[in-house]
C-alpha positions in Angstrom: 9.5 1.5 13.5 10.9 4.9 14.6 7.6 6.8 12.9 5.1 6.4 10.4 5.0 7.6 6.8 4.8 11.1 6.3 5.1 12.2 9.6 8.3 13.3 11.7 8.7 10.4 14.3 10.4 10.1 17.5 13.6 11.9 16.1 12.1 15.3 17.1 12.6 13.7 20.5 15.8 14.7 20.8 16.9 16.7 23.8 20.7 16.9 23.6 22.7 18.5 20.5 24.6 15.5 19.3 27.0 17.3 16.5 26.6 20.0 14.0 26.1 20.7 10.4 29.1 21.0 8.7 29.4 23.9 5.6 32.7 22.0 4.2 30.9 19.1 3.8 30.0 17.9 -0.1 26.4 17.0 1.7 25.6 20.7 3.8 22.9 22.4 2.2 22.7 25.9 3.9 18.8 25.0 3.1 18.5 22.9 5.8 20.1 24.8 8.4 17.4 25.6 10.9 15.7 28.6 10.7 16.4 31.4 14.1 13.5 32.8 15.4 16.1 34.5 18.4 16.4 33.2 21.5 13.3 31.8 22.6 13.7 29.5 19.9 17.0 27.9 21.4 15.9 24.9 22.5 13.6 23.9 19.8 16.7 25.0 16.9 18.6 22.5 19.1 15.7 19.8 18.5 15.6 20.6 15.0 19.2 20.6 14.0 19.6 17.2 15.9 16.6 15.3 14.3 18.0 16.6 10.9 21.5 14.8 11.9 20.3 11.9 12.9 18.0 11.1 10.1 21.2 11.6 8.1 22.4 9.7 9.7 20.0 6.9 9.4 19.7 7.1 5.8 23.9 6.5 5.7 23.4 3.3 7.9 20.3 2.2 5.6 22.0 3.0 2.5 25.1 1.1 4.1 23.0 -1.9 5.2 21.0 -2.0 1.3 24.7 -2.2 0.0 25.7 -5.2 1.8 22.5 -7.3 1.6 21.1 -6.2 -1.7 17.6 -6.4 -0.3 15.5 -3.2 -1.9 12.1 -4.3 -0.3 14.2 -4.7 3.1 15.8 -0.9 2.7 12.3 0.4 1.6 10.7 -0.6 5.0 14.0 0.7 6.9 13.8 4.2 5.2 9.8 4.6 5.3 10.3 4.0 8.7 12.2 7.2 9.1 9.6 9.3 7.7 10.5 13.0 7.3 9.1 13.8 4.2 10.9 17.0 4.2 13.9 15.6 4.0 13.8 12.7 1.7 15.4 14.1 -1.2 18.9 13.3 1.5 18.2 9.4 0.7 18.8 10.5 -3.0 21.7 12.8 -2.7 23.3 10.4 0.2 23.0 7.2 -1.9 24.3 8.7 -5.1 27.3 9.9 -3.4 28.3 6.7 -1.4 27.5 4.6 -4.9 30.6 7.3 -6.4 33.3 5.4 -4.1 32.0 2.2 -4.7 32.0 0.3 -8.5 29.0 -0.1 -10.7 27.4 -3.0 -8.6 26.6 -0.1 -5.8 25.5 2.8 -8.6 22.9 -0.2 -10.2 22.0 -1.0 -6.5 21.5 2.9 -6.2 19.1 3.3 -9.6 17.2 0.4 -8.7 16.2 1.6 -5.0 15.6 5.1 -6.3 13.2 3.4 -8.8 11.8 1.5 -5.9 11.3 4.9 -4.2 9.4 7.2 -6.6 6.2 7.9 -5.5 5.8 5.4 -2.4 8.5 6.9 -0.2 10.8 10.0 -1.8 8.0 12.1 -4.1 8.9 13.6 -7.7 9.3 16.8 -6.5 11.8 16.0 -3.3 13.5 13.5 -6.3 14.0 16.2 -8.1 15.5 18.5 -5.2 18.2 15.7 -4.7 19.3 15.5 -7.9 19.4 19.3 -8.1 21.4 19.4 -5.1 23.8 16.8 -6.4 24.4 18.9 -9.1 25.2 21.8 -6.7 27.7 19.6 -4.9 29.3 17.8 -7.6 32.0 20.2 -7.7 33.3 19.4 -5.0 32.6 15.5 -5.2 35.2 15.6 -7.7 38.1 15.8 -5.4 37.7 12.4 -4.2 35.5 11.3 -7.4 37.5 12.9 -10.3 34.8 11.4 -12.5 32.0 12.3 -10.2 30.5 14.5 -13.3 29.8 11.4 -15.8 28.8 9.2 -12.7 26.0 12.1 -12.0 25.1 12.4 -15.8 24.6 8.7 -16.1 22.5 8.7 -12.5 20.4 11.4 -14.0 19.8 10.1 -17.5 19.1 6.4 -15.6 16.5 8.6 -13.2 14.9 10.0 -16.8 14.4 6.5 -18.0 12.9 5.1 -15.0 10.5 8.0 -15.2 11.9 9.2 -11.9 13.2 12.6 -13.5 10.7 14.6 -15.8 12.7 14.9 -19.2 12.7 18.7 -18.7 15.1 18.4 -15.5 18.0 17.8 -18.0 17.3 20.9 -20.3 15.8 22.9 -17.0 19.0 22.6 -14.9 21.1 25.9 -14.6 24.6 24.8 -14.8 26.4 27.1 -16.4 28.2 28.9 -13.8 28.9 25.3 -12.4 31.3 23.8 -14.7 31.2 19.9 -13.5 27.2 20.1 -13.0 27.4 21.2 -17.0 29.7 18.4 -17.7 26.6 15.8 -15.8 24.1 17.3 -18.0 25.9 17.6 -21.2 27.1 13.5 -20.3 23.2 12.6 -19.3 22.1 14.6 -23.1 24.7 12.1 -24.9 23.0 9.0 -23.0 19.4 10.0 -23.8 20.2 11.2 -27.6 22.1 7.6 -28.4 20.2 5.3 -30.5 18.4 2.3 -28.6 18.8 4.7 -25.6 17.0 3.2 -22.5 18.0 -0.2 -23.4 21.6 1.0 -23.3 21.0 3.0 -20.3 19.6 0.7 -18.1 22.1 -1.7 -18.9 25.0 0.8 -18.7 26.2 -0.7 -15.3 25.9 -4.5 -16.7 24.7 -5.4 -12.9 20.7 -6.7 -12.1 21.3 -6.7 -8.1 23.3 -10.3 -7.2 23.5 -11.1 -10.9 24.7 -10.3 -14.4 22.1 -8.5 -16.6 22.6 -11.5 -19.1 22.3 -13.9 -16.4 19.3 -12.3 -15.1 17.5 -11.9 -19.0 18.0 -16.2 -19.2 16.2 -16.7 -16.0 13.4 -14.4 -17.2 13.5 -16.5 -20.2 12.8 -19.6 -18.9 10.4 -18.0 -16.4 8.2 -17.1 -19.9 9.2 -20.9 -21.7 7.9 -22.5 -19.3 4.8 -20.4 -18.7 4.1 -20.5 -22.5 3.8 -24.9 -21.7 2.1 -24.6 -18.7 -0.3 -21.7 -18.9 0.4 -21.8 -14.9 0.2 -18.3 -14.1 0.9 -18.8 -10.1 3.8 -20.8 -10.6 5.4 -17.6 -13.0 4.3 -15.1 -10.4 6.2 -17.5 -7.8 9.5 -17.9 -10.0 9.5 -14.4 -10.7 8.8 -13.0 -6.9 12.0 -15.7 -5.7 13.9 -14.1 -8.4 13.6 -10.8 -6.4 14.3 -8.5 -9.4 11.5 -6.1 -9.2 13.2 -3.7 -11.4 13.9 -5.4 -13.5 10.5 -6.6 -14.6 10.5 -4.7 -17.5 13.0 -7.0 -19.6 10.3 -9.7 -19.0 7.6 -7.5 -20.3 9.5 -6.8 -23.6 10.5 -10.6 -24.0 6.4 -11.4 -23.6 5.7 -9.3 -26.3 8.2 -10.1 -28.8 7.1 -13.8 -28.3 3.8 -12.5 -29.2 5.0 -10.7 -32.1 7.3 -13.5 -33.2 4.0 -16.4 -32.5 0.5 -15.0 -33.4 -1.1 -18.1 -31.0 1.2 -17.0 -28.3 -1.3 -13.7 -28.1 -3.9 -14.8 -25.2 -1.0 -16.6 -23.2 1.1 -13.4 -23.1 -1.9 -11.2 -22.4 -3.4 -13.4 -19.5 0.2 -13.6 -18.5 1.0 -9.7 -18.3 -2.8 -8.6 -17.1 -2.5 -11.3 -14.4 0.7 -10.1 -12.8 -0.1 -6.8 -13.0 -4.0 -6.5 -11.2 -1.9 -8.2 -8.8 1.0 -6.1 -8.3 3.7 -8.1 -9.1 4.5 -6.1 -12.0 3.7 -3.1 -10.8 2.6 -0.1 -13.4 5.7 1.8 -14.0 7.7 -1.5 -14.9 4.6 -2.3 -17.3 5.0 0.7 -19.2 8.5 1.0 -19.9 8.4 -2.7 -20.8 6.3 -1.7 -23.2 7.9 1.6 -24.6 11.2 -0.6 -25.3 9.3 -2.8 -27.0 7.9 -0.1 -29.6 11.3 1.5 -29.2 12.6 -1.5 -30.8 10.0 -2.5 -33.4 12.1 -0.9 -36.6 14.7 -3.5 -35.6 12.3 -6.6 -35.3 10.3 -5.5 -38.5 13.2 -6.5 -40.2 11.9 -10.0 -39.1 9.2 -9.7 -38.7 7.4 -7.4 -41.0 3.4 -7.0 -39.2 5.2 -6.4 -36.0 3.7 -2.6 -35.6 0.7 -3.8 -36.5 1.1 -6.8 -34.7 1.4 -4.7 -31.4 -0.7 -2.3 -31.6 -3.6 -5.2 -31.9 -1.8 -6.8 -28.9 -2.2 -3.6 -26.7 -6.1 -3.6 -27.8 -6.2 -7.0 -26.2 -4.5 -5.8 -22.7 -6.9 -3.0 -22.8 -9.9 -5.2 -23.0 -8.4 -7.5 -20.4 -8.5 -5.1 -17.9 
């Protein structure tokens, strides 16, 4: 790879000014201009402004290549290869915008990489800095994106639910001389305040990656059916890894539990089952948990049906404790 995580790579390399930063662009961020020291700092202002151009321009190509093969873990070693941690909150603001011009496939594609992202290559704060500077530019993304400011919202309430937005960015963010970033905000408060919010949310785009959300829920389905006969924990953890929906792995989470909820003797299966796949990282932590949360988020409906569900799953999550 071109450099290791974390550090700058062979970009700073760069001898020869290839173009410059351009402050009509929707993307220029007078932030990351380079700092002038005065003339003995020349050549190294050159360096700098070219290594910040071509990791843009990297991260376009990336984001380009992730578009047309639909391979997160494939784009996640591309970008970690970059490196520049400085500069990573780009990959955020860069793959927003290119999702805008294309249809919801792209902006689902978009959520589910950032997901991927948090906290293994872009870190909450430089996540945060993105979005902030989407919200600076969105403005002007309107021109060519007249509807730029719900897009945004709907990013930024989707980046809330995936925990990669602290709730307090939406009631943090000064937008009101900006009158589109307050449009995004206002939008991404409507989202989060709806009833049955996250499930709605991270459904909004109706796309899991190469497949129909409903599609994608039957396959999980009889992933879990089939498990629930067999008890054959490798062969789930197989079906599941060649179904290449990491984030998606919370919709199987929440259709364990309800099975538990629905099936007292399904309890041991469903634990062994979620403790299994997570130790080993198939379901990794942050999938587990919102999995979870949906599944008490939607308790008042299945009590209906099932009236000891509360009860019911807070006895089940005692059991995943002790199975730890």
């Amino acid at each position: 790879g071109s450099g290791a995580r974390g550090t700058w790579g062979p970009m700073i390399d760069v001898v020869e000014p290839t173009t410059i930063l351009d402050s009509g662009d929707p993307n220029y961020d007078s932030n990351e201009e380079p700092v002038t020291f005065g003339a003995a700092s020349g050549l190294w202002e050159t360096k700098y402004t070219d290594a910040i151009v071509e990791y843009k321009e990297q991260v376009s190509t990336c984001v380009e290549e992730y578009f047309n093969s639909a391979d997160v873990n494939e784009a996640l070693d591309r970008l970690e290869e970059l490196g520049s941690p400085l500069y990573q909150h780009f990959i955020i603001k860069r793959a927003v915008t290119k999702a805008m011009d294309r249809g919801h496939r792209e902006m689902e594609m978009t959520a589910r990489l950032i997901s991927a992202m948090h906290g293994k290559i872009v870190t909450v704060e430089e996540s945060v800095k993105g979005f902030h500077q989407l919200l600076a530019a969105v403005e002007d993304l309107t021109i060519d994106v007249p509807e730029a400011p719900t897009i945004l919202g709907t990013f930024i309430a989707r980046g809330v639910v995936d925990d990669v937005l602290p709730p307090s960015f939406v009631t943090s963010s000064e937008t009101e001389s900006n009158p589109s970033a307050s449009a995004a905000i206002k939008h991404c408060q409507g989202l989060l305040g709806a009833r049955h919010a996250a499930e709605r949310i991270l459904q909004i785009w109706g796309y899991a990656v190469g497949m129909t959300v409903e599609v994608a829920k039957s396959k999980l389905a009889a992933l879990l059916e089939e498990f629930l006969v067999s008890n054959d924990v490798a062969e789930a953890q197989r079906c599941l890894h060649e179904l290449n929906l990491p984030f998606f792995h919370h919709e199987l989470v929440k259709k364990a539990v309800f099975v538990a909820l629905e099936k007292n003797e399904a309890d041991e299966h469903v634990v062994f089952l979620l403790e299994t796949l997570g130790s080993n990282g198939e379901i990794s932590q942050n999938q587990l948990t919102m999995g979870l949360q949906r599944s008490f988020d939607a308790l008042p409906d299945l009590s209906l049906d099932v009236p000891d569900a509360e009860s019911h799953m807070h006895q089940l999550i005692e059991k995943m404790k002790a199975a730890k």
